[in-house]
C-alpha positions in Angstrom: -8.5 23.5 -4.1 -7.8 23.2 -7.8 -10.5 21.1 -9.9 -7.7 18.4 -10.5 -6.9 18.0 -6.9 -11.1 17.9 -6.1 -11.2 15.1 -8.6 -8.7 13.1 -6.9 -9.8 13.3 -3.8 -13.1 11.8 -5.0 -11.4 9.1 -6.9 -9.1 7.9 -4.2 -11.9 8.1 -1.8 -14.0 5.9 -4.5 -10.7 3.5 -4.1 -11.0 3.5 -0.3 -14.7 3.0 0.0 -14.6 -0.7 -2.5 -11.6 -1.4 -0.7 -13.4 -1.3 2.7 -16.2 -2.7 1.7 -14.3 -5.8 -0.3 -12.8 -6.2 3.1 -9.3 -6.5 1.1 -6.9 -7.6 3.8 -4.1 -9.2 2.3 -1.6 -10.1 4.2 -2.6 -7.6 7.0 -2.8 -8.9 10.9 -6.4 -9.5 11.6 -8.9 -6.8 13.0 -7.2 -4.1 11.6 -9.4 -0.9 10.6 -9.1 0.9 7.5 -6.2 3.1 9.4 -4.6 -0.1 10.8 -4.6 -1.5 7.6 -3.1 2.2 5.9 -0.2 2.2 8.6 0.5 -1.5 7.9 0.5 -1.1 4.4 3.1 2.3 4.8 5.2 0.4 7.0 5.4 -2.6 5.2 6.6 -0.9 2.3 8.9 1.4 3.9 10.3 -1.3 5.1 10.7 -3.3 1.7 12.8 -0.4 0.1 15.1 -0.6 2.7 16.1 -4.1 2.1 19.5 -5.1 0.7 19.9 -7.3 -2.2 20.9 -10.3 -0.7 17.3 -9.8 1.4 15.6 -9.9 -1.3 16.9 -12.5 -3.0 16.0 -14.5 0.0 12.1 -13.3 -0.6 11.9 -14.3 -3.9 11.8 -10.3 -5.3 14.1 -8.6 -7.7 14.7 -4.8 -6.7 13.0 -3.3 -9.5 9.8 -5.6 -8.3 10.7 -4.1 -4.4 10.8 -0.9 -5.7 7.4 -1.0 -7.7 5.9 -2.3 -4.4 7.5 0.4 -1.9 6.3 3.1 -4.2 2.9 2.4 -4.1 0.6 4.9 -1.8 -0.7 3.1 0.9 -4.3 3.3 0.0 -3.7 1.2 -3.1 -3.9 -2.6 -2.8 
């Protein structure tokens, strides 16, 4: 591995570790693990960037607000 990549790998486990320990579960089903909540997370946002307009509009987002929270990697809060 390149020194870039080693670096972060170490960050994004730093991310993982507060997030764990935080117990940050927003708006995740209850007794998830740290993979649960990872898979709920990608699904969740997979699922976000595949709604229409109108579906949207019935959430409350705008599609540039949908898209910024689809993109996100799933280990991110």
């Amino acid at each position: 591995m390149s020194g870039i990549s080693d670096v972060r790998l170490t960050l994004y486990a730093g991310e993982l570790v507060r997030e764990h320990d935080a117990g940050l579960r927003i708006n995740a089903p209850e007794g998830l693990g740290l993979w649960g909540l990872f898979q709920h997370r990608r699904a969740s946002r997979r699922a976000l960037l595949k709604l229409t307009d109108e579906q949207l509009k019935d959430i409350g987002l705008s599609s540039e607000q949908a898209r910024h929270e689809g993109l996100k990697p799933f280990w991110r809060e």
